[in-house]
N, C-alpha and C positions, 0 to 999 in steps of 0.2 A: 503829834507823831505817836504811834503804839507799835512798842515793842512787844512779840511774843514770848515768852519763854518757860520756864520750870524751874521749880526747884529742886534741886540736887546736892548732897552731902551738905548742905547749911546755907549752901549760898545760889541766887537767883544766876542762871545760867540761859544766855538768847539763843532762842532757836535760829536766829543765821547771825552773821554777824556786826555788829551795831560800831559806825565810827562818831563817838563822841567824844571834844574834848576833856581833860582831865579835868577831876571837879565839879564838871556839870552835875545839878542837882535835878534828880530823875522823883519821879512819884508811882510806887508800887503798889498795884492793886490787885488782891486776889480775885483770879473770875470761878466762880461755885460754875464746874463743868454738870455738876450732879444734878437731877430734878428736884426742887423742895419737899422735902416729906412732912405731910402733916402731921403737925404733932399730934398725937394720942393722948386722949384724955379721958375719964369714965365717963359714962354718960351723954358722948356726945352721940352718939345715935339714938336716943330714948323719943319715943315716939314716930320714930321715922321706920322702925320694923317690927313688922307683925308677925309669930309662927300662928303657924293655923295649930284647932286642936287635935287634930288629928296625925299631927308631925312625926309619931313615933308609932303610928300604925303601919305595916306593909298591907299595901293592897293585896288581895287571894293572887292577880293575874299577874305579879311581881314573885308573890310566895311561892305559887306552884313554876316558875321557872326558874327560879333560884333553888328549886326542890326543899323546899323548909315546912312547906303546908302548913298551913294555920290550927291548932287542935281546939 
């Protein structure tokens, strides 16, 4: 049987309502609603990206419509 529910002010609370006798011993388990986020770590993309060298040039047909022109 699974019960749904939430927690609220301290204590687990079912979203509808559950008849169980007293005492019955229940087993509570958190469900992660969240997606997993990977963890971050330095380095783990090394190798896997490349800037080109020319990464912080503006093209002339970028510059002259941005009105900046190249000197």
């Amino acid at each position: 049987m699974v019960i749904r529910g939430h927690f609220q002010n301290g204590v687990i609370v079912p979203d509808e309502p559950v008849s169980l006798p007293e005492g019955t011993t229940v087993r509570i388990e958190v469900v992660d609603i969240e997606p997993k986020k990977l963890k971050r770590r330095g380095g783990m993309w090394k190798g896997r990206v490349v800037i080109a060298d020319d990464f912080d040039t503006l093209p002339p047909e970028l510059a002259d419509a941005f009105g900046v022109g190249i000197e």
